[in-house]
N, C-alpha and C positions, 0 to 999 in steps of 0.2 A: 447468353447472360441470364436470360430468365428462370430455365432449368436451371441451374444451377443454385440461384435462389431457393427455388422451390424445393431443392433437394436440401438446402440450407437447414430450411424453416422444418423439413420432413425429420431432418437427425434432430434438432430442438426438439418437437412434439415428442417425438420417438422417446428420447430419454427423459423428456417427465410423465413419460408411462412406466419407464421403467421403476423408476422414483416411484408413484401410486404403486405400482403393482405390489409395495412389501404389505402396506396395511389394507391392500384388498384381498389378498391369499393369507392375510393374518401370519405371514412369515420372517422370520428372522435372518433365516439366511438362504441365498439363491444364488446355484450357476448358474452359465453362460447359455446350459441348453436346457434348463426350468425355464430362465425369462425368455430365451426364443421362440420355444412350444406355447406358450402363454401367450405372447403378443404376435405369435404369427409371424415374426423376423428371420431373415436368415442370419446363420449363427454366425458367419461373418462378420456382418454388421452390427448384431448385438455385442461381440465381443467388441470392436471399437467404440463401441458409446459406451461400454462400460471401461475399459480404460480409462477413455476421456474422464469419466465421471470420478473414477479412480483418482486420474491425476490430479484434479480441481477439490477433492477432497469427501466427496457428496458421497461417496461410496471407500468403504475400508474391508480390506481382502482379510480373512482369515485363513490361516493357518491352524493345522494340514490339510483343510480339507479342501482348501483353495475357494471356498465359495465367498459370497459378497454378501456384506448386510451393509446398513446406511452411517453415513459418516458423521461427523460432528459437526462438519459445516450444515448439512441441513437446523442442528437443534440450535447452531447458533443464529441462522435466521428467524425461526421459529421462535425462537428467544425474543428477540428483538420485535418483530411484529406483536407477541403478545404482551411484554413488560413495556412498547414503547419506547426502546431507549433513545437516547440522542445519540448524534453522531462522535460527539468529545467520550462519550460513556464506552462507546464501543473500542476507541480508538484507545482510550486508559487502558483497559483488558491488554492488549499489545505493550503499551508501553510497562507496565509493569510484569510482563511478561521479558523484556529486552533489559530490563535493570536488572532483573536477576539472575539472567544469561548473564551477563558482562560487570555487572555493577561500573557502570558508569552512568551518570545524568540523560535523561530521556525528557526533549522538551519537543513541546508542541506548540505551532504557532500559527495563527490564524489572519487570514487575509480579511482586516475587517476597517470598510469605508477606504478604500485603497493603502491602509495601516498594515504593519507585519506587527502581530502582538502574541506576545507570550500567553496563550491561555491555559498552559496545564504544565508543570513539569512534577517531574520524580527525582528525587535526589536518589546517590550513591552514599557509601559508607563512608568514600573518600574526602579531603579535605582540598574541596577546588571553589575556587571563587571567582565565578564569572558572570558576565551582566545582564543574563536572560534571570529574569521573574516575571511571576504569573502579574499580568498586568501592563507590562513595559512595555512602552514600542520601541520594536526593534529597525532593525535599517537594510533596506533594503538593497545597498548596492556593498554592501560590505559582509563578509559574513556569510556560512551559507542557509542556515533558518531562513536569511531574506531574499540571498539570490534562488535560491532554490522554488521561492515563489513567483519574481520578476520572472522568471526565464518562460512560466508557462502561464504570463499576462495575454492580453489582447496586446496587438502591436502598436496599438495608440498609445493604452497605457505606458509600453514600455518606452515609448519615445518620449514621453511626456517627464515622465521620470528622471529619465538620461540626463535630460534639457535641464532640468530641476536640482537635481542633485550634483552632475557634475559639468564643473564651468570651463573645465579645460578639453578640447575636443579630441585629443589625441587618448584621453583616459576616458570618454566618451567609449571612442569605437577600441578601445583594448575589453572594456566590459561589455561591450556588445558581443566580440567573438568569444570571449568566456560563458556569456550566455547561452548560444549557441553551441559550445561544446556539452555547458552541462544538459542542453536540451538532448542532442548526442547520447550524452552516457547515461543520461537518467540518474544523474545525482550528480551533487554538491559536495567536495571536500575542502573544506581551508583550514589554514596553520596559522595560530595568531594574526587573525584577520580585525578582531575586535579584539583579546585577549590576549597576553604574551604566554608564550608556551601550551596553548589550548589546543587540540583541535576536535575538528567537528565533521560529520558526515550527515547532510541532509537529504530528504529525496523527497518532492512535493505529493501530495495526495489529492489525485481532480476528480474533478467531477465527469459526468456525461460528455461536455463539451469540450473537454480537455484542460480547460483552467484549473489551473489550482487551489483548491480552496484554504488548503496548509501543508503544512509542510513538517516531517516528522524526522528528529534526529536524535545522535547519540554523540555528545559531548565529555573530552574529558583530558586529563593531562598529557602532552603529544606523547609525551615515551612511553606511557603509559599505553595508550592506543595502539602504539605501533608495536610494542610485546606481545598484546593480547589476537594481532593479527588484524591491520583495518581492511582489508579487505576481506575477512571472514564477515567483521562489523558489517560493511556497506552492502555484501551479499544478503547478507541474514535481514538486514532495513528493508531492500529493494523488494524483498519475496513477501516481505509482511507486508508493505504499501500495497503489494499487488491482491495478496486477499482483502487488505483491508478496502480498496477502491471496491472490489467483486460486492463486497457486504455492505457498502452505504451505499451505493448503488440504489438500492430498494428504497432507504431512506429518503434518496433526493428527489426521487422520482415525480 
């Protein structure tokens, strides 16, 4: 167990050598057997850490020549460290990124004082009216903005809740194993849960310790969704949540 560790922590190191290496050789673009000869790697191994690096974004292949220069995710940390942004700043950049893909409503809602509240939305072009606004609190056991949050509470919390919110036990433990599935799939869909003919597709964004700190979706008339493909929607959400966790990351730290 220990080596392996150790080998862990040795591909980490390794690749933010690789990363220093473009502004210490003052280069723009590098293969597989420039940064091997350079760091003394076999080329084995330096091609999987640049894959890896590849596939996480930090590195973008050109074509034809097939070499590697640095990606955008690095300038978008770089960003952030140097302007300071907040974490709702970074998370906007995405959402209005996801309204313009789809043009449908993009709300954000934040787990604040054990509250689900609307902190940010984007509207569409469309003509939909539903009850999230910036400011509102939302509900937690209805909806997925808020189950989307419940699901990835401490388990006090969530019993706390249960107990609070719902007085019949039989619809107690029916949302308890919805919870648990959406913890499963890693997101939230419901149909006229809060809104008639709505639906919505949420996915939580946590932190370090796995809580959630909010929860990011895409809201909008059900036919409407379901034409446009919700399951391209919840694919396309799930991958964004997943860089967007990698990027505040740094933030929370």
């Amino acid at each position: 167990m220990e080596e392996k560790s150790t080998q862990r922590i040795n591909s980490v190191a390794r690749a933010i050598q690789i990363l220093e290496l473009y502004p210490k050789l003052n280069a723009q673009y590098l293969g597989v057997s420039e940064i091997s000869k350079a760091l003394g790697l076999q080329k084995t191994s330096t091609f999987y850490i640049v894959k890896t690096l590849l596939s996480m974004g930090w590195l973008i292949q050109e074509t034809p020549n097939g070499k590697y220069k640095l990606g955008s995710r690095l300038l978008r940390v770089s960003a952030m460290v140097s302007q300071n942004v907040t974490a709702e700043e970074v998370i906007l950049q995405e959402m209005n990124r996801l309204l313009n893909e789809y043009n449908e409503d993009v709300v954000l809602t934040a787990m604040v004082d054990g509250l689900p509240i609307c902190v940010e939305k984007v509207h569409s072009s469309n003509m939909l009216r539903i009850q999230s606004k910036v400011g509102r609190v939302g509900n937690l056991v209805r909806g997925s903005t808020g189950k989307a949050l419940l699901a990835w509470q401490p388990e006090e919390f969530i019993q706390e809740t249960l107990e609070e919110k719902l007085s019949d036990p039989q619809e107690r433990e029916q949302l308890r194993n919805n919870l648990t599935q959406i913890r499963q799939q890693g997101y939230c869909i419901s149909v006229s849960e809060q809104d008639a003919g709505v639906m919505s597709v949420a996915v939580p964004i946590r932190d370090q310790s796995g809580v959630a700190r909010y929860s990011l979706a895409v809201v909008g008339e059900e036919k409407r969704m379901l034409a446009k493909g919700i399951d391209s929607i919840r694919e396309e959400l799930v991958n964004t949540v997943y860089q967007l966790e990698e990027s505040l990351r740094l933030l929370w730290e």
